[in-house]
N, C-alpha and C positions, 0 to 999 in steps of 0.2 A: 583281333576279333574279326570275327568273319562278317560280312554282310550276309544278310540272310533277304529273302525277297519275299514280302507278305502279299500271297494273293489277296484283289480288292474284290470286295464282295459284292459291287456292281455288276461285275460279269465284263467289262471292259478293260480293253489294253490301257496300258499305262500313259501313254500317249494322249488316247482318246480321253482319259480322265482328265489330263492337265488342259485338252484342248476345251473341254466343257467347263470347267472351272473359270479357265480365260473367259471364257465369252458369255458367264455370268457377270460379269462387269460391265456388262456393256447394257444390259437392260436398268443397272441403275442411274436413276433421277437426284436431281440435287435437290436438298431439302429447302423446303422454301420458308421465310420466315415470318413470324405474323407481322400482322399490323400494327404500326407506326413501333416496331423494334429500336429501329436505332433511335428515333425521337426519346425512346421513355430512358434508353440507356444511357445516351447524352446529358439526360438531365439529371439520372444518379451520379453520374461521371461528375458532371457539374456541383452536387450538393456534396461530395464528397472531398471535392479540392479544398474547401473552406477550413477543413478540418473539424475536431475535437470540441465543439463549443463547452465550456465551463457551464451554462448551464443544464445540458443533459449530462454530465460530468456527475452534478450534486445530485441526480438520481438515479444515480444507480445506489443500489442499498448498501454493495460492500464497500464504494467509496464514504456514503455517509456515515455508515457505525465505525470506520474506521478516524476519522475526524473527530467523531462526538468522543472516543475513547481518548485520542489522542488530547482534546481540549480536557477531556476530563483528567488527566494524571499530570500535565500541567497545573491545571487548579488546583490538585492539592499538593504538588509541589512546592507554587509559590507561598500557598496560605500554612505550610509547615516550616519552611522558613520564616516568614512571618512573625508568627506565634513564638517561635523560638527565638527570635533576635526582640520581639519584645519583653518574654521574661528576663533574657539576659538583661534588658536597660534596666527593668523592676529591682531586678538584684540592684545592678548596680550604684541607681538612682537611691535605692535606700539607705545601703551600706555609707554611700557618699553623705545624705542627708543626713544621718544618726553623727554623724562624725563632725559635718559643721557644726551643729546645735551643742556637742558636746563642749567643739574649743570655741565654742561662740560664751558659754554662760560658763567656760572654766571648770567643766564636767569632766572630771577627772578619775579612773580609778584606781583606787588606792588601796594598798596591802592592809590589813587589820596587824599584820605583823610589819613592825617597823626592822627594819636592817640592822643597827645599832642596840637594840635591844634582844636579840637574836644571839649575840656573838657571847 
């Protein structure tokens, strides 16, 4: 590729352009900064090392609906367990009971057809 040479539309040597360009640098000022900057900076600097406090933590809204959600399917977790291991005892507890009372009074049941009469 060839170099190609774009006249500059100032009207000045190539030279004289880079030499004004330079010496635009030289009229600039360093910016100055307000007042008591680094005071107020220091003291965010400061509030910030402390970290994450827990309680501006619990308001932010998507940490708390995410908690109330999460306590909520816990609670019906446990209370579905629950409910299920107590009708299991109900079973249990009944089937158990029907059967003491039965060999407790000699409650017995008995075929209307006898074996020996059968044959």
């Amino acid at each position: 590729m060839e170099n190609k040479r774009v006249p500059l539309s100032s009207g000045f040597s190539p030279e004289e352009e880079i030499d004004k360009i330079l010496n635009s640098i030289q009229d600039i000022q360093r910016a100055e900064v307000p007042a008591f900057f680094y005071t107020r900076l220091e003291a965010r600097m400061k509030k910030n090392l402390h970290g994450v406090s827990y309680g501006s933590l619990l308001t932010k809204p998507v940490f708390s609906i995410l908690m109330l959600c999460l306590l909520l399917v816990l609670n019906i977790t446990v209370m579905t367990r629950y409910i299920r291991s107590n009708e299991q005892q109900v079973v249990n507890n009944t089937s158990d009971g029907v059967q003491a009372v039965a060999q407790e009074f000699n409650l017995t049941v008995s075929s209307v057809y006898n074996e020996k009469t059968i044959k």
